[in-house]
N, C-alpha and C positions, 0 to 999 in steps of 0.2 A: 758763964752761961752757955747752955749748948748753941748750938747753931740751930736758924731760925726761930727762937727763941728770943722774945723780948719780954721787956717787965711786962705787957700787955699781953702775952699767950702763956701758954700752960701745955700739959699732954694734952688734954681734952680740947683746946680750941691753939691751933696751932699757927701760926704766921703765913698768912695771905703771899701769894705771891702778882705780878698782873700773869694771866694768860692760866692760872691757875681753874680746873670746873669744881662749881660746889653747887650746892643744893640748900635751898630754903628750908630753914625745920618746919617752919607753918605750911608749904606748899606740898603739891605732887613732888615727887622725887622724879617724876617723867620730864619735869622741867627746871633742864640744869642750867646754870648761868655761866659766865664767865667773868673772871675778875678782872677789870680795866684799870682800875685805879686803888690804890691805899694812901688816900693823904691823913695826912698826923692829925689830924680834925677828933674829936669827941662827941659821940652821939650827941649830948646836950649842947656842944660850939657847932657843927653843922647847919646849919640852913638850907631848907630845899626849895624851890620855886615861890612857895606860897608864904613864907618866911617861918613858918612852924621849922620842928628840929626834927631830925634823925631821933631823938629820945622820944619827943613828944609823939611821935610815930607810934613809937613801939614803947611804951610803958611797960611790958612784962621782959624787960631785960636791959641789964645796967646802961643808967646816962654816963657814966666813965668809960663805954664800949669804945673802941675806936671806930672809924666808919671805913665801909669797903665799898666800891661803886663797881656793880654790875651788872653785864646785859645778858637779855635771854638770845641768845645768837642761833640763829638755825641753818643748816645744811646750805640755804638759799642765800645766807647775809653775803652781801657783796661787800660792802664796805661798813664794818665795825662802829666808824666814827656815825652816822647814822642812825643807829640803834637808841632807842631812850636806853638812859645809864637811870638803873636807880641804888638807893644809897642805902645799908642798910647795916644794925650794929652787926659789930665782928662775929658776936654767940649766937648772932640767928641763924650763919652759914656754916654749912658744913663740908668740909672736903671730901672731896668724889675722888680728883685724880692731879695731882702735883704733876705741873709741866715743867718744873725746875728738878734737880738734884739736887736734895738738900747736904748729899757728902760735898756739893763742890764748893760750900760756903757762901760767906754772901758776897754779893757785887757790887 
């Protein structure tokens, strides 16, 4: 399997990194987010506040998605941890700009 490449990405939707910008396919692309977290969670095992899922969220993209949590962060954010995190399946983001090198493997 190539690097960053797992059973859950493909060409087309490629492996999250944290600190990674991507962009909502349903939103402006004027507002990018930043990827805090990738826990091994499933759109449909996820839970958010209200106890609904990541899936039940977004019905027009697979409950087998993995979930990605992240914040809209702007020029002004002082501290990250702060920020509401939201959660959202893998195939709804898309990458803008990889802050990792993916020749240097994984860590």
């Amino acid at each position: 399997m190539m690097a960053g490449k797992t059973p859950d990405t493909d060409d087309e939707h490629p492996q999250f990194h944290v600190g990674d910008h991507v962009h909502d396919r349903e939103q402006d692309r004027d507002a990018p987010l930043v990827v805090v977290a990738t826990p091994a969670a499933r759109a449909d095992e996820y839970q958010c506040n209200d106890a609904a899922t990541v899936a039940e969220y977004n019905e027009d993209y697979p409950a087998d998605d993995r979930v990605v949590e992240a914040v809209f962060a702007r020029r002004t954010t002082v501290d990250i941890d702060r920020v509401q995190r939201y959660a959202y399946p893998r195939s709804r983001l898309q990458l803008e700009t990889s802050v990792h090198d993916q020749a240097e493997g994984e860590d």
